[in-house]
N, C-alpha and C positions, 0 to 999 in steps of 0.2 A: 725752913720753918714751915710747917704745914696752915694751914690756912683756917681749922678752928682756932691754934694755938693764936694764931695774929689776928683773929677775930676775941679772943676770950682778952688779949693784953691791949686792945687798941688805945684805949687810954695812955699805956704808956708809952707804945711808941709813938703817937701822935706828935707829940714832939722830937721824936728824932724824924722825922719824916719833915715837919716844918724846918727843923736843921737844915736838911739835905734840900728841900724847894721851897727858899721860901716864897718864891712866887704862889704860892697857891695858899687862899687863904683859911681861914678856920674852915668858914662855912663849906671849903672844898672837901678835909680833911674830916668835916661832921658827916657830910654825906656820904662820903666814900666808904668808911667805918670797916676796913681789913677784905672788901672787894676790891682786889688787884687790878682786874679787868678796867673796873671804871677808876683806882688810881692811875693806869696807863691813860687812859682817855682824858684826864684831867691834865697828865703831864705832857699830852700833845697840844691840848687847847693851851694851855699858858706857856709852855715854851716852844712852840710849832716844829716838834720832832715827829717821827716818822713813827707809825707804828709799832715797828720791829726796835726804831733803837727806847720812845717808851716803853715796853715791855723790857728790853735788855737792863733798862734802869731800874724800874722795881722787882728784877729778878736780881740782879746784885746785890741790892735793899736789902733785898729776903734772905740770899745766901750767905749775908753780914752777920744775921743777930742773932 
């Protein structure tokens, strides 16, 4: 999914995103708002993953929906 498209629906998948971590909370998933870049970076501070495998996790995300 291209990245206006997951910018223009974030509302809705904000909850499938809290689905999938829910360590991370609203206010992760308000600022983040369909920038990848800083949902990787959010998924390494709360669950102390590696760069390469954050990015691996929201590129599955992505290639899910």
């Amino acid at each position: 999914m291209n990245a206006d498209v997951i910018k223009g629906k974030w509302k809705q998948l904000s909850g499938r995103i809290q689905e999938r971590w829910g360590n991370l909370t609203n206010d992760d998933i308000d600022v983040v708002e369909g920038h990848s870049e800083y949902l990787a970076g959010k998924l390494q501070e709360r669950y102390g993953w590696t760069k390469e495998k954050a990015q691996d996790e929201v590129r599955d995300f992505s290639s899910k929906l």
